[in-house]
ROZAZA-740185 format. One record per residue: residue number from 1; residue in one letter; x, y, z of N, C-alpha, C, O in turn. Coordinates in steps of 0.02 Angstrom, whole numbers, plus 50000, padded with zeros to 5 digits. Layout:
<resi = NUM resn = A n_east = X n_north = Y n_up = Z ca_east = X ca_north = Y ca_up = Z c_east = X c_north = Y c_up = Z o_east = X o_north = Y o_up = Z>
...
! end
This chain:
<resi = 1 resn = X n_east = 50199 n_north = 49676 n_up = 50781 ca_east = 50237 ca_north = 49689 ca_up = 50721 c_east = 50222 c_north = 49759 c_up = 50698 o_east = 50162 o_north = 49769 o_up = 50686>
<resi = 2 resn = X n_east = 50267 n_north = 49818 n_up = 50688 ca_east = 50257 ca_north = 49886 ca_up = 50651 c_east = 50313 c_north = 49863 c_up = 50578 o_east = 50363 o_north = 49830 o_up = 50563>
<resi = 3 resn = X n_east = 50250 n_north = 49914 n_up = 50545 ca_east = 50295 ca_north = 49921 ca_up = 50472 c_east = 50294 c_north = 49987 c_up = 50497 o_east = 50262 o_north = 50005 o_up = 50546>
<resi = 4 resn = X n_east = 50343 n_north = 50034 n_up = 50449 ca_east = 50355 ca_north = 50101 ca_up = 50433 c_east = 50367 c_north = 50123 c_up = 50364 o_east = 50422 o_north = 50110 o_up = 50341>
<resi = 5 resn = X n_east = 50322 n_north = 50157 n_up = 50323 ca_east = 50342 ca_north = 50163 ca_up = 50252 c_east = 50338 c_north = 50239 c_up = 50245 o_east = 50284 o_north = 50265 o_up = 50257>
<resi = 6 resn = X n_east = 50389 n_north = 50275 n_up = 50226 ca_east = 50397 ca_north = 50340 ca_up = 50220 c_east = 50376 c_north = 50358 c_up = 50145 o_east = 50403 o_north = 50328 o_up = 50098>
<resi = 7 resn = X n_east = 50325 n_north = 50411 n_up = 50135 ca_east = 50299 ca_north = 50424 ca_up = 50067 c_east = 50340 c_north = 50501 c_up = 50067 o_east = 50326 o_north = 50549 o_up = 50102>
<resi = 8 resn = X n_east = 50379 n_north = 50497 n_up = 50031 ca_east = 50427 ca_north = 50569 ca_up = 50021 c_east = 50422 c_north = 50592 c_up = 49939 o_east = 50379 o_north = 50559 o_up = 49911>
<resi = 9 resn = X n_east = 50447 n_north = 50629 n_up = 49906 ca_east = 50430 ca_north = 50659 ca_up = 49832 c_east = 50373 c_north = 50633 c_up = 49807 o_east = 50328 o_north = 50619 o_up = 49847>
<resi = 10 resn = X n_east = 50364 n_north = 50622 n_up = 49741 ca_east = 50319 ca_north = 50622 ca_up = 49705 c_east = 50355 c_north = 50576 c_up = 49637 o_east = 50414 o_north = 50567 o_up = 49621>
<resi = 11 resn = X n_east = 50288 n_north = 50553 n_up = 49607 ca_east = 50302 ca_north = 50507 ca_up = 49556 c_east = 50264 c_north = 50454 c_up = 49557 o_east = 50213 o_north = 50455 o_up = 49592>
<resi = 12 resn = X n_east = 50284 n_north = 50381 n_up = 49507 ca_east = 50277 ca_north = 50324 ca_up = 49520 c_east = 50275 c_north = 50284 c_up = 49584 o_east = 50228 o_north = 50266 o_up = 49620>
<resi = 13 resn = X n_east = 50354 n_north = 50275 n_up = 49586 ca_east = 50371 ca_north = 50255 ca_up = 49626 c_east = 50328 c_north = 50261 c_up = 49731 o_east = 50311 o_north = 50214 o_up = 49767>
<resi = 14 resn = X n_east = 50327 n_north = 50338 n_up = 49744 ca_east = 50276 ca_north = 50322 ca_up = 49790 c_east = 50219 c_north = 50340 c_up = 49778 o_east = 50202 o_north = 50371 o_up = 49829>
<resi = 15 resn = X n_east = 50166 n_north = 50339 n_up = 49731 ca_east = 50117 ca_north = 50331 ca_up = 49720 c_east = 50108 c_north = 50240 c_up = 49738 o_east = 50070 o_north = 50222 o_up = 49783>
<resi = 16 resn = X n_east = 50145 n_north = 50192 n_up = 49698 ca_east = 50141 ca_north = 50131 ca_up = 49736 c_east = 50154 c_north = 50118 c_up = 49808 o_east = 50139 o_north = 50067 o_up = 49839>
<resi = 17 resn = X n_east = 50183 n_north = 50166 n_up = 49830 ca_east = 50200 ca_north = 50165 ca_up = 49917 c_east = 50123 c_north = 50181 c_up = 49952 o_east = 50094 o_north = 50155 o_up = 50000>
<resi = 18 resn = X n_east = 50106 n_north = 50234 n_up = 49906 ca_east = 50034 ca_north = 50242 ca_up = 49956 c_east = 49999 c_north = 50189 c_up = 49939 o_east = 49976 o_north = 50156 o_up = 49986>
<resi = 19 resn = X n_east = 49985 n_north = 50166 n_up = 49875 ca_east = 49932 ca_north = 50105 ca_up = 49862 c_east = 49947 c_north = 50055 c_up = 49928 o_east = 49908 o_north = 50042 o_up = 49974>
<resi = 20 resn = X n_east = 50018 n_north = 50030 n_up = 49919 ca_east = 50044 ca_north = 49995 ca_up = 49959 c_east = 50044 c_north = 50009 c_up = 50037 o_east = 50066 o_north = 49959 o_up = 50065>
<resi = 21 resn = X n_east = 50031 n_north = 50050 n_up = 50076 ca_east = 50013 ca_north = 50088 ca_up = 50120 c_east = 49947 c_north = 50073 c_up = 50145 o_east = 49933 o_north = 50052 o_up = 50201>
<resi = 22 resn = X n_east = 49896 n_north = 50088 n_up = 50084 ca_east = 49816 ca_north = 50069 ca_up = 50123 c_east = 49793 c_north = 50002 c_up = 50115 o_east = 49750 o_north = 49970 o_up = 50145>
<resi = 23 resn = X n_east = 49848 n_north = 49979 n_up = 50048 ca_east = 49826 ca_north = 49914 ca_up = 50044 c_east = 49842 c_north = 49876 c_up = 50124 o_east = 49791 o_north = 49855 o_up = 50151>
<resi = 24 resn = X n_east = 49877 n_north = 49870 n_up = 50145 ca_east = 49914 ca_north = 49850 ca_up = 50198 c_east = 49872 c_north = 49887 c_up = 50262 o_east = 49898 o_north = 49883 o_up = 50318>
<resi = 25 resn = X n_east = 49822 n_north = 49914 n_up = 50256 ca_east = 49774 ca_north = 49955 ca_up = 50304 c_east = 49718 c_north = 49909 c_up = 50309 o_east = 49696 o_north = 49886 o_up = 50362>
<resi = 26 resn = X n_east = 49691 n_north = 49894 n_up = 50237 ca_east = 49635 ca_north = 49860 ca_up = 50240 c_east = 49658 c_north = 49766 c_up = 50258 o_east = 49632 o_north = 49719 o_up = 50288>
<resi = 27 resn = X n_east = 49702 n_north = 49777 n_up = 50231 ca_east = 49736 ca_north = 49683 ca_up = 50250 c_east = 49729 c_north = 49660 c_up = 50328 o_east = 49708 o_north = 49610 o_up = 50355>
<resi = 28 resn = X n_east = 49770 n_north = 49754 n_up = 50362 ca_east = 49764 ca_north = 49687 ca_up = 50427 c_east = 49745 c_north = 49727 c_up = 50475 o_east = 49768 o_north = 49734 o_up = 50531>
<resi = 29 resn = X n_east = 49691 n_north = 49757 n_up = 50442 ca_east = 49623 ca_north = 49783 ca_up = 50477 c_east = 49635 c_north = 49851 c_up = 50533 o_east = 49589 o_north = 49870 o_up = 50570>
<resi = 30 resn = X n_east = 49708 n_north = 49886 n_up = 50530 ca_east = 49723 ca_north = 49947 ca_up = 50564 c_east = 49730 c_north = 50000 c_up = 50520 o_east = 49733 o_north = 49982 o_up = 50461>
<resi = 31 resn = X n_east = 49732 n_north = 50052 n_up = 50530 ca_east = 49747 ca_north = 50121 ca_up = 50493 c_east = 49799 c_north = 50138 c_up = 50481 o_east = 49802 o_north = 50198 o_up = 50468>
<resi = 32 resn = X n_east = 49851 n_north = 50107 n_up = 50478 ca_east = 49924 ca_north = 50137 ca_up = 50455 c_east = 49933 c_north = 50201 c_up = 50384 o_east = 49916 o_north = 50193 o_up = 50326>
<resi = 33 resn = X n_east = 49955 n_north = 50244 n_up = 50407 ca_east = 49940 ca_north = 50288 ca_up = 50374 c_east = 50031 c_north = 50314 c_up = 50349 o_east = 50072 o_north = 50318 o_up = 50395>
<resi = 34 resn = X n_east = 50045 n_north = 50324 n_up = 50307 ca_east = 50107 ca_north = 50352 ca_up = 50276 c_east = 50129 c_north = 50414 c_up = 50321 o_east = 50081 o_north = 50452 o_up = 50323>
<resi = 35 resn = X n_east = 50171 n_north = 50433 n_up = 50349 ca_east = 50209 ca_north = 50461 ca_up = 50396 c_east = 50155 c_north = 50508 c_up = 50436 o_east = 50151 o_north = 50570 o_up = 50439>
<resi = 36 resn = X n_east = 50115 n_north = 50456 n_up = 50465 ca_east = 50072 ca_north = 50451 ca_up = 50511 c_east = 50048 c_north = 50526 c_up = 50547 o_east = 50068 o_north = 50539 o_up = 50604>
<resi = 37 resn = X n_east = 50009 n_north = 50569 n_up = 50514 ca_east = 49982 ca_north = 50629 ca_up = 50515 c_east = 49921 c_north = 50636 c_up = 50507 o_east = 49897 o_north = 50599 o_up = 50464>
<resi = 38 resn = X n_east = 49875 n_north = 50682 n_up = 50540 ca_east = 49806 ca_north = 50679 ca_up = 50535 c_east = 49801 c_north = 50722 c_up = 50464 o_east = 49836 o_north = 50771 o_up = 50449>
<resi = 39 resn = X n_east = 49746 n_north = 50689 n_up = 50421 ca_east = 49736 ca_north = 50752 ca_up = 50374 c_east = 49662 c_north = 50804 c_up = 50391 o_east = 49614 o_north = 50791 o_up = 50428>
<resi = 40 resn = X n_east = 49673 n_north = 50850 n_up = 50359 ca_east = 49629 ca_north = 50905 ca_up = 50365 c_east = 49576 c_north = 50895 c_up = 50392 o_east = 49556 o_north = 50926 o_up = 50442>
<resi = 41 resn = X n_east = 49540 n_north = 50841 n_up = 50358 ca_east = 49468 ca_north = 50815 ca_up = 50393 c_east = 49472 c_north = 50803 c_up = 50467 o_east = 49443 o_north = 50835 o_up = 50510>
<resi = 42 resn = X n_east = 49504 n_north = 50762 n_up = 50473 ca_east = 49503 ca_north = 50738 ca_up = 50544 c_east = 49523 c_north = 50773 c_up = 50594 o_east = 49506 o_north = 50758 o_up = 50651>
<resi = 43 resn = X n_east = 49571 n_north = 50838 n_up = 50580 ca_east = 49574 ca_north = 50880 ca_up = 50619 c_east = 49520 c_north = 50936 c_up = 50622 o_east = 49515 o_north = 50976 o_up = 50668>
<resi = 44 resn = X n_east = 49481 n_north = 50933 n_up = 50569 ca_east = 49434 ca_north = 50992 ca_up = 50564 c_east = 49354 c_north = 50962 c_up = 50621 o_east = 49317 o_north = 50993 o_up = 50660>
<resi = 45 resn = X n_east = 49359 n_north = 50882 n_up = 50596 ca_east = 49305 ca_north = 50847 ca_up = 50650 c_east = 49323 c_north = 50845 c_up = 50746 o_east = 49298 o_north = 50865 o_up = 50799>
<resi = 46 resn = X n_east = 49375 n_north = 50813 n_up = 50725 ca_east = 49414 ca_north = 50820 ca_up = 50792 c_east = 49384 c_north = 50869 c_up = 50815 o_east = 49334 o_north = 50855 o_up = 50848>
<resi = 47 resn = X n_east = 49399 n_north = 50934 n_up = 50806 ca_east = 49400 ca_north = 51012 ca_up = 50832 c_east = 49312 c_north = 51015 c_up = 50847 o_east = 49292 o_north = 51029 o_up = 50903>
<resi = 48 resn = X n_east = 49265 n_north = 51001 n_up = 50790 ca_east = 49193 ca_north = 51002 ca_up = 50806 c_east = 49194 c_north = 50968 c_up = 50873 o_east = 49180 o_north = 51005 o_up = 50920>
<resi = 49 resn = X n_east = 49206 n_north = 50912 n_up = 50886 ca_east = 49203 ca_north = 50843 ca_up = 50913 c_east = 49221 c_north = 50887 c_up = 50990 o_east = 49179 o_north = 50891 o_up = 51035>
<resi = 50 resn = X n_east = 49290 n_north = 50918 n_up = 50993 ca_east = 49304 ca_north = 50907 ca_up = 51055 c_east = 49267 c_north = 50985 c_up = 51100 o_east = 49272 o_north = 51004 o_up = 51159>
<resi = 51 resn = X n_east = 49231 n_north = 51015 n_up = 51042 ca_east = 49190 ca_north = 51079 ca_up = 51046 c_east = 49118 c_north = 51067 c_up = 51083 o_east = 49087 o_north = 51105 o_up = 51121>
<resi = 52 resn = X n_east = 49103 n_north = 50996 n_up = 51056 ca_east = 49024 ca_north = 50972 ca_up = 51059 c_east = 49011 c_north = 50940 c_up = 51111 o_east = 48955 o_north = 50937 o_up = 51137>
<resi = 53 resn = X n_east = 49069 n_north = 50907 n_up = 51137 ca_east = 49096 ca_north = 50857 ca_up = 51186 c_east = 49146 c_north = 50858 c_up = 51250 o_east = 49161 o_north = 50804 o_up = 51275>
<resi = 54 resn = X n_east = 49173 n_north = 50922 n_up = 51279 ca_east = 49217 ca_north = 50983 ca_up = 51295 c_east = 49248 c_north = 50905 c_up = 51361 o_east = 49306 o_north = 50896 o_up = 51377>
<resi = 55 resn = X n_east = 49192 n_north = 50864 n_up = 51382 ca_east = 49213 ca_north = 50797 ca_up = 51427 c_east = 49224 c_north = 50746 c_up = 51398 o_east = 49213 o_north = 50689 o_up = 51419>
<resi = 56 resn = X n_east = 49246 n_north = 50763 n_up = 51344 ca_east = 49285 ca_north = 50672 ca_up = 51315 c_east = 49340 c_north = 50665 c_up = 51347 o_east = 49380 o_north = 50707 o_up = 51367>
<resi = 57 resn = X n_east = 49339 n_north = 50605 n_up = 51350 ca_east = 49423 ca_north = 50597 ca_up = 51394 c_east = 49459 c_north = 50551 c_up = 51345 o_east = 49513 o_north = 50526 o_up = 51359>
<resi = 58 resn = X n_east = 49426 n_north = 50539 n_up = 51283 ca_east = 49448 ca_north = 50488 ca_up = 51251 c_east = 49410 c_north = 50517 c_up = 51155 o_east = 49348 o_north = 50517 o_up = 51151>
<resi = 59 resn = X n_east = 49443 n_north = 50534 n_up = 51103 ca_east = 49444 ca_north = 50553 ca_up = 51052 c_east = 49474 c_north = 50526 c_up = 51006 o_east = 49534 o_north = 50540 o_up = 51004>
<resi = 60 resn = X n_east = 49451 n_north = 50484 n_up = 50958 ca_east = 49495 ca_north = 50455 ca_up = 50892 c_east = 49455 c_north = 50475 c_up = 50830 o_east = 49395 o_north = 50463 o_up = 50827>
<resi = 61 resn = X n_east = 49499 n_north = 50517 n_up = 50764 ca_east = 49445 ca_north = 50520 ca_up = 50715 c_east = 49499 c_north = 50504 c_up = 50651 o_east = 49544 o_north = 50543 o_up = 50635>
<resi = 62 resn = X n_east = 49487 n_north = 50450 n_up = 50623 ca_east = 49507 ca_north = 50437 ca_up = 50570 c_east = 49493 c_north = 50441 c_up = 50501 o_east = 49431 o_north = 50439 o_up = 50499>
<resi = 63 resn = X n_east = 49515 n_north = 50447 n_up = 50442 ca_east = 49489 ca_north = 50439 ca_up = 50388 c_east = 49508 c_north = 50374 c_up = 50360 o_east = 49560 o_north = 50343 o_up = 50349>
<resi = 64 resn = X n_east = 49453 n_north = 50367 n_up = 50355 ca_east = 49451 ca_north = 50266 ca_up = 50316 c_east = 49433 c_north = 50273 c_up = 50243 o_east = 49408 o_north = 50223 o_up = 50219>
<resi = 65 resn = X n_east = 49440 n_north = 50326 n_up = 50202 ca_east = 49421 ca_north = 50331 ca_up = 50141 c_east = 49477 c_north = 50309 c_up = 50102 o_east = 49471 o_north = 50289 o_up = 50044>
<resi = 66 resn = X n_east = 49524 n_north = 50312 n_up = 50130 ca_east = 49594 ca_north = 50311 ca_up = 50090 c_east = 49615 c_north = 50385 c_up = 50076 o_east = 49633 o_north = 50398 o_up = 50018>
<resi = 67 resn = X n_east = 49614 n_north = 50427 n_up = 50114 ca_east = 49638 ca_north = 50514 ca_up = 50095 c_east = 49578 c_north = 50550 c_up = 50068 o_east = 49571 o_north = 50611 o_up = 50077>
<resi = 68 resn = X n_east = 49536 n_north = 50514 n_up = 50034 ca_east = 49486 ca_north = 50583 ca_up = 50014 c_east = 49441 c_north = 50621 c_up = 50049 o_east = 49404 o_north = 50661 o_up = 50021>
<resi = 69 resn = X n_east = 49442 n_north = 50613 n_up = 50099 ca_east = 49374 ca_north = 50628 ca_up = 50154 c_east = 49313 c_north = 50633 c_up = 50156 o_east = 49268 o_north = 50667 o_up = 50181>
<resi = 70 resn = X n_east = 49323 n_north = 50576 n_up = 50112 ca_east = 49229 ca_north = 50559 ca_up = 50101 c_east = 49217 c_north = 50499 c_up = 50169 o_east = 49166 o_north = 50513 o_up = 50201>
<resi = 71 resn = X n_east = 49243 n_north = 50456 n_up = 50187 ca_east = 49211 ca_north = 50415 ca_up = 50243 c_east = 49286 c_north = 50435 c_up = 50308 o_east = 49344 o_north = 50454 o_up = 50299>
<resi = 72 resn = X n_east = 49242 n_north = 50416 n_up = 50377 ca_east = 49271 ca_north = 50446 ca_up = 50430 c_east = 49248 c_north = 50379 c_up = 50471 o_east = 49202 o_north = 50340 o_up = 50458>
<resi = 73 resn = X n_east = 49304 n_north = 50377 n_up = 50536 ca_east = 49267 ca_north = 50328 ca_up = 50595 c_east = 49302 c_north = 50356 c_up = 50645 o_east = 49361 o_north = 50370 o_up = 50653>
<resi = 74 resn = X n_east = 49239 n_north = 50363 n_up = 50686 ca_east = 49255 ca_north = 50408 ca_up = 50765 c_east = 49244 c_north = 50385 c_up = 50814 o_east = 49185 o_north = 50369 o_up = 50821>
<resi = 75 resn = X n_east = 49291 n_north = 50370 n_up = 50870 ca_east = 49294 ca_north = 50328 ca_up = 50930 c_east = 49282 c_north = 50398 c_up = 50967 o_east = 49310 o_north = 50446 o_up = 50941>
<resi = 76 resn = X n_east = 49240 n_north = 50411 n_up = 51030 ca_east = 49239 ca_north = 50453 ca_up = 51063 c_east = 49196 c_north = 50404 c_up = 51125 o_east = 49150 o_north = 50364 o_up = 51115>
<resi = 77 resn = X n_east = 49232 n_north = 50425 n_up = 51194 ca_east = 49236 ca_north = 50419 ca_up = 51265 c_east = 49213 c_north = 50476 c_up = 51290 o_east = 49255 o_north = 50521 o_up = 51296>
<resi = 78 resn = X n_east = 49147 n_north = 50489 n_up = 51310 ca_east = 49124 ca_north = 50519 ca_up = 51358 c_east = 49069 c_north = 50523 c_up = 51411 o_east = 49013 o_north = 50504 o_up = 51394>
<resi = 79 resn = X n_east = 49079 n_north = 50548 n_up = 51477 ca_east = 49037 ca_north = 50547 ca_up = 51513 c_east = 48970 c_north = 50583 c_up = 51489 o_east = 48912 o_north = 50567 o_up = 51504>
<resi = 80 resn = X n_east = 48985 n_north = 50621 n_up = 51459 ca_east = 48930 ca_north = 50648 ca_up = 51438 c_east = 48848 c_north = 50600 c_up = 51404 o_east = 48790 o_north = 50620 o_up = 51409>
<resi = 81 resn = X n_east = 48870 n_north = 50540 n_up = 51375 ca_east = 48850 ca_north = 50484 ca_up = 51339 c_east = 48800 c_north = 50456 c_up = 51423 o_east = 48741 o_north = 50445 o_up = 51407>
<resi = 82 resn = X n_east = 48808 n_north = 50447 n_up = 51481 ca_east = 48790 ca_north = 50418 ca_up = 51529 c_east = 48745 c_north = 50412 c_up = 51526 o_east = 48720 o_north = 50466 o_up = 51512>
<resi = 83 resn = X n_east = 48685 n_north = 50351 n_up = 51535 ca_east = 48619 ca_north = 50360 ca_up = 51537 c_east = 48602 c_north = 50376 c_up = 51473 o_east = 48558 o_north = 50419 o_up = 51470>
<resi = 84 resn = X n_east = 48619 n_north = 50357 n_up = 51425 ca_east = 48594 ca_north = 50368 ca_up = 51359 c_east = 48623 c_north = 50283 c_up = 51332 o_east = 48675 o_north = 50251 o_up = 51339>
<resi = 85 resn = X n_east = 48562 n_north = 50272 n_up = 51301 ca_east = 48551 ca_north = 50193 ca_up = 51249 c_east = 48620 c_north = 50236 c_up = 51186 o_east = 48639 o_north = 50294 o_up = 51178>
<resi = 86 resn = X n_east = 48638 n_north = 50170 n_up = 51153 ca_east = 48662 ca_north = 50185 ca_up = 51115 c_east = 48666 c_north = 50225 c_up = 51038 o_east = 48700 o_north = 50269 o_up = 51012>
<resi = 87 resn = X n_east = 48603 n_north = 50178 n_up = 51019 ca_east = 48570 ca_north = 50270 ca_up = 50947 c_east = 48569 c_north = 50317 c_up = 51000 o_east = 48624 o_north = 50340 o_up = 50983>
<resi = 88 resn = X n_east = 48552 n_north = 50357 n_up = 51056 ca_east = 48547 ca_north = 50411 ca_up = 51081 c_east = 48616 c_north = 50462 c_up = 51092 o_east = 48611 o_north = 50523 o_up = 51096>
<resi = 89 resn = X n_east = 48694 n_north = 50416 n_up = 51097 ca_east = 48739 ca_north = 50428 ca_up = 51095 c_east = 48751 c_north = 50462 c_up = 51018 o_east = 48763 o_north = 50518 o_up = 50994>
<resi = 90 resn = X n_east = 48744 n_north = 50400 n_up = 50996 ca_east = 48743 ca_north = 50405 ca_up = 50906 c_east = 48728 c_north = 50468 c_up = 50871 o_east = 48763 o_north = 50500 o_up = 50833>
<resi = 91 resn = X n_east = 48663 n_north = 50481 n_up = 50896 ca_east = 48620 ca_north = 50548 ca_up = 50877 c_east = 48645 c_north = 50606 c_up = 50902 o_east = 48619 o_north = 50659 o_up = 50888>
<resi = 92 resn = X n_east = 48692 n_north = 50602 n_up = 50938 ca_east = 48714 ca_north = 50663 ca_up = 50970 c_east = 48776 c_north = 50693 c_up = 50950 o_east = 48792 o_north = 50751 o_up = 50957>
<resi = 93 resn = X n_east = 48811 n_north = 50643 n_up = 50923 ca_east = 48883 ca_north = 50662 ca_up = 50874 c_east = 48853 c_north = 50667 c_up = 50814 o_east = 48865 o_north = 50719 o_up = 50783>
<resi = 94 resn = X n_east = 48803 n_north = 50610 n_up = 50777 ca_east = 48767 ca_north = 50638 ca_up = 50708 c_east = 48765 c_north = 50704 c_up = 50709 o_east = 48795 o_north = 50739 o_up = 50668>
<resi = 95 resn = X n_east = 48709 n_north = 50737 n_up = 50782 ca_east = 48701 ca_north = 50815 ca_up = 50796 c_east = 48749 c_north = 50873 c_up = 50789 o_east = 48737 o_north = 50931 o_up = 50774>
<resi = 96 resn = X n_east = 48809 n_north = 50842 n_up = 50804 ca_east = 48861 ca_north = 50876 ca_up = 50820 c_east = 48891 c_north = 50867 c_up = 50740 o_east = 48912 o_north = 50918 o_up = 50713>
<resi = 97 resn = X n_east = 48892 n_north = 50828 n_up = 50717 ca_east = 48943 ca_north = 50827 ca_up = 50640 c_east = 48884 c_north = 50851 c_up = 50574 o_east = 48884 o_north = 50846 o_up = 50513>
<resi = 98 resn = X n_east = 48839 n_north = 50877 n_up = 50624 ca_east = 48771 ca_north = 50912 ca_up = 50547 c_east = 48798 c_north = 50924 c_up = 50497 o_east = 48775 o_north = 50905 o_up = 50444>
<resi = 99 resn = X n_east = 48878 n_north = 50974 n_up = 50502 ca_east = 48876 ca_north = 51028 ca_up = 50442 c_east = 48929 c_north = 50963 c_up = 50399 o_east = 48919 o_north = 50954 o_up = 50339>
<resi = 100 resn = X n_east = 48972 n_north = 50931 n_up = 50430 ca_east = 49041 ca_north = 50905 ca_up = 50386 c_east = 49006 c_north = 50831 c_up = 50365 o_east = 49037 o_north = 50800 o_up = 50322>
<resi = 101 resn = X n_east = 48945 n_north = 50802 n_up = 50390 ca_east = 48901 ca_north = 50738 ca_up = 50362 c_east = 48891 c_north = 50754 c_up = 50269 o_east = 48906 o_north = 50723 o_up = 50218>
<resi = 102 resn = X n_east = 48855 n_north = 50829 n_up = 50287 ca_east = 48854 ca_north = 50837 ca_up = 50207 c_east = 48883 c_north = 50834 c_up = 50164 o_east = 48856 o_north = 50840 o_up = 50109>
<resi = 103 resn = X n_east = 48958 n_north = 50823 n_up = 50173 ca_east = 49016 ca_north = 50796 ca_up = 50121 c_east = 49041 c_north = 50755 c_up = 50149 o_east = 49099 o_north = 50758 o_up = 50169>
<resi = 104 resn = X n_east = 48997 n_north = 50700 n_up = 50160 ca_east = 49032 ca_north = 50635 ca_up = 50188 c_east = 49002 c_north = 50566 c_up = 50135 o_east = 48968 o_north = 50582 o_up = 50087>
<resi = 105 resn = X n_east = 49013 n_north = 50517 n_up = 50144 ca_east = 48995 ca_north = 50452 ca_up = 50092 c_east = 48974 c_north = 50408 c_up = 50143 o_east = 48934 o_north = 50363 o_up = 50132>
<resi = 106 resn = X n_east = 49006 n_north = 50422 n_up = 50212 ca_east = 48990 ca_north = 50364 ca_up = 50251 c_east = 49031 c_north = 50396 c_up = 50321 o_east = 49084 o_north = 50427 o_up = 50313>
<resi = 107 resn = X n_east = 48999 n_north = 50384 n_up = 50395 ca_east = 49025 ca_north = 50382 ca_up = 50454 c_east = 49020 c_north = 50325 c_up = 50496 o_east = 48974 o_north = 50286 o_up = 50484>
<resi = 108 resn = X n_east = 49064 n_north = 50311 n_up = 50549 ca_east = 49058 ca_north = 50245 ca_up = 50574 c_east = 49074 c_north = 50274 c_up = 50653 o_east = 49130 o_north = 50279 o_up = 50678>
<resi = 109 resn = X n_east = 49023 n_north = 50289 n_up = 50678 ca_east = 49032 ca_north = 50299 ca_up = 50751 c_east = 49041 c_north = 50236 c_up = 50792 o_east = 49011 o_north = 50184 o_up = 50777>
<resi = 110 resn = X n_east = 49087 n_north = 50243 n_up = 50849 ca_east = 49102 ca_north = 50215 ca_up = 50912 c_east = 49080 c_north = 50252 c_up = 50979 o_east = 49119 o_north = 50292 o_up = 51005>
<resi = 111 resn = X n_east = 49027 n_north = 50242 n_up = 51003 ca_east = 49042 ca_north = 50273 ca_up = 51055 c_east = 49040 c_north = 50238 c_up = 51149 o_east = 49008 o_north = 50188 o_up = 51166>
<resi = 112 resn = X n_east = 49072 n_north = 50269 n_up = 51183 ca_east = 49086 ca_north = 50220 ca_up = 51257 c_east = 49092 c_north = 50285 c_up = 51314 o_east = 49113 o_north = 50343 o_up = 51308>
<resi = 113 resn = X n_east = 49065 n_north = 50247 n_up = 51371 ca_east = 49074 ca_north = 50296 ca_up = 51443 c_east = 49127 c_north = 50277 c_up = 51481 o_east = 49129 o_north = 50216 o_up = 51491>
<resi = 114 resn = X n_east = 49173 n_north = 50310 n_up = 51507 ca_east = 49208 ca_north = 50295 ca_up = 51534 c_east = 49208 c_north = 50258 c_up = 51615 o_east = 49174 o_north = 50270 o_up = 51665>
<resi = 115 resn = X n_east = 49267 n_north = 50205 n_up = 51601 ca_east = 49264 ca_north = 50150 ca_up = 51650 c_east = 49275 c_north = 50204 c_up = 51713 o_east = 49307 o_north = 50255 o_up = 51707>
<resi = 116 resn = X n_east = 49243 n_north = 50185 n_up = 51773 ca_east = 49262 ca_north = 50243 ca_up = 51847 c_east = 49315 c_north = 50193 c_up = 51866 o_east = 49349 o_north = 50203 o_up = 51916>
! end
């Protein structure tokens, strides 16, 4: 099942579209995001991410705050991860997100090696 809800002008009216938007994010547990665009954050992590990580073959960075970019969750796929326990993976994107953690509320790393 896709919904599609277009948040266009300003006002009331879609100010309840966005409520209605994340509400409907947290309900059924995906990120649907209002005309589905990365915001600033996630492109600014992304960019660290795929800097720190140059062999991901696999990159997702979302904002789960609801727009403010205080909390983030990052799926990243790489070989690079091989032979590393999982906090060791962990610690290495922590490493990598040093400077943008400091204006963060909360991160939720994923991380996986890719299937051969």
């Amino acid at each position: 099942m896709q919904r599609m809800l277009a948040c266009k002008g300003s006002g009331t009216g879609v100010t309840a579209l966005r409520i209605l938007c994340r509400n409907q994010a947290a309900v059924l547990g995906q990120a649907w995001r209002c005309l589905s665009t990365q915001t600033d954050g996630e492109v600014r992590i992304a960019k660290v991410l795929r800097e720190k990580f140059p062999q991901a073959s696999s990159l997702k960075v979302v904002d789960i705050s609801g727009g403010c970019g205080a909390m983030y969750e990052v799926h990243i796929e790489s070989c690079e991860f091989n032979g590393k326990r999982t906090v060791q993976q962990h610690q290495l994107v922590n490493r990598a997100l040093k400077e943008e953690i400091q204006g963060m509320h909360g991160l939720r790393i994923f991380t996986d090696i890719p299937k051969q």
